[in-house]
N, C-alpha and C positions, 0 to 999 in steps of 0.2 A: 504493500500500500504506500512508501513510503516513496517510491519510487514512478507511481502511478502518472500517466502524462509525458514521463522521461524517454527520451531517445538515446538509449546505451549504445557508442559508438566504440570497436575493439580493432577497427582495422580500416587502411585503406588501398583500396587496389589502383584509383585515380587521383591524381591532380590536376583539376581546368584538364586539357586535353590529354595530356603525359599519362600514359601508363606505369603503373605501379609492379607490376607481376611480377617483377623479378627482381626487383630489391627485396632486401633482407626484411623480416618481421621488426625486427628493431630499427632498421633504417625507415620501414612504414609508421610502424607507430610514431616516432618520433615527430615525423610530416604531420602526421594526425593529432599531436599535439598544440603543433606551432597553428592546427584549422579552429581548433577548439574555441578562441576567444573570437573569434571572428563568426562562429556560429551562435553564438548564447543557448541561452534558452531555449526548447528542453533538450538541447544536447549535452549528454556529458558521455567523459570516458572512462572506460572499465579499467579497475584495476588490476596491477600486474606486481604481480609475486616470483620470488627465484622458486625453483622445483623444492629446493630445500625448506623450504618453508609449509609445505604442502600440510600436512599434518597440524601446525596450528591455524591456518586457514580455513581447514575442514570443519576443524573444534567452533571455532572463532565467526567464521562467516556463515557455510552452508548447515551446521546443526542448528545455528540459531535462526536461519530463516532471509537473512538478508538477501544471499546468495543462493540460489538451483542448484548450484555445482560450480565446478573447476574447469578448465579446459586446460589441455596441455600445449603450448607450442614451441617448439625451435626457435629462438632469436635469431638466429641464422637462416630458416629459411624462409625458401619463395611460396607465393600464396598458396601453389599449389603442395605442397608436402603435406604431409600425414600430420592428421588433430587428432587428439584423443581428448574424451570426454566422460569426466565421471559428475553423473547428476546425481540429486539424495531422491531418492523413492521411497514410496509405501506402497506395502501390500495390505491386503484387507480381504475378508471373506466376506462375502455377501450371496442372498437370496433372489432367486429370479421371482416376480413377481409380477412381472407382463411385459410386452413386448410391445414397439414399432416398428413398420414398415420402409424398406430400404425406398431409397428416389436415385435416381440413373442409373447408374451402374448396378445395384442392390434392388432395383425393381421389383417384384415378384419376389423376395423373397429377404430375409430377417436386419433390419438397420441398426436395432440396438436390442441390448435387453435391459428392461426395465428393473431394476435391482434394489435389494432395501440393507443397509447397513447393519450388523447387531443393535447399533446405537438407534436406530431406525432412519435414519439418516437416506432418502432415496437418490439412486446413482444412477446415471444412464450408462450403460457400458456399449459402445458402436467398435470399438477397437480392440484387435486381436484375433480376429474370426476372421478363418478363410472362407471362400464362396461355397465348398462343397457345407460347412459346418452351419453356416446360415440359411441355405437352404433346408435343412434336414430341420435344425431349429423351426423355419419358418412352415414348413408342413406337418410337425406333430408339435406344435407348443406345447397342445397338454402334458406330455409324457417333460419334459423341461419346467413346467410352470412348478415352483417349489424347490428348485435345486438348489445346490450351492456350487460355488465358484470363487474363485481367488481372482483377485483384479490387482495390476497396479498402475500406480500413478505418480504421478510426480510431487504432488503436494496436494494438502489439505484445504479444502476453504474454510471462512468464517464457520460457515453452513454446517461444517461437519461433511460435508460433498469431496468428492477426490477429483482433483483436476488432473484432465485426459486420463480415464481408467481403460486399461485395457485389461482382455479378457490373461489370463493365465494357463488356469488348471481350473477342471472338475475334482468338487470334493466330494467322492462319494460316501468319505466315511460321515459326511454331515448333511446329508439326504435322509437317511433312519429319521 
């Protein structure tokens, strides 16, 4: 919330016409700092941490909520090299308790399931289900309606709701 409005900027691949793609992360960011006061408001840029530091970052930033996760990158390299990404997630079991219908692609058959928390908290789950599993959901609900499931997501709202839950696992030890 605290962040709401803001345009978190971590990289740049242009300047005015000049491509960026092959300078260093460190020689881009740097570009990207000198753009910063020239943009204002709601631009700001993301912080950067040495890899050694990663651990209290974790503690410090993404358990308390400020930050999603970390990302990893080369100071040395070009835009194009390998990022690695560790976000914070939650899993959570939850019950199916009715379903919607898929629009374009998911046409004619299962777009979400309708899921209720322990806490009772209800979830929409659309993510994680391949075409064959949607469809099978979406021709025998009844035998689905009741189930349980693992979902995760990436964080919690106000609501008690999980933001982007996707499907996991069937629990069937918590169907009985």
């Amino acid at each position: 919330p605290s962040r709401q409005g803001q345009i978190i900027l971590f990289d740049l691949w242009r300047l005015n016409r000049h491509s960026l793609e092959t300078y260093t992360y460190r020689d881009r960011f740097g570009l990207l700092k000198t753009q910063i006061p020239t943009l204002g408001k709601p631009f700001e840029i993301v912080s950067n941490f040495p890899i050694l530091s990663y651990p209290e970052v974790w503690t410090s930033k993404v358990e308390t909520g400020e930050y999603e996760g970390v990302v990893f990158r080369r100071r040395l390299s070009p835009v194009d090299d390998i990022i690695l990404r560790h976000k914070s997630s939650i899993t959570e079991d939850v019950q199916i308790i009715g379903f919607t219908g898929g629009e374009g692609k998911h046409s004619g058959r299962l777009g979400a399931l309708i899921c209720r928390t322990l806490a009772g908290v209800e979830v929409s789950v659309g993510g994680g289900l391949d075409d064959k599993a949607r469809e099978d959901i979406w021709l025998n609900q009844s035998a689905y309606l009741g189930r349980w499931l693992t979902i995760k997501g990436l964080a919690r709202f106000e609501s008690g709701s999980i933001r982007h839950p996707n499907f996991l696992h069937w629990r069937p030890d918590l169907d009985a």
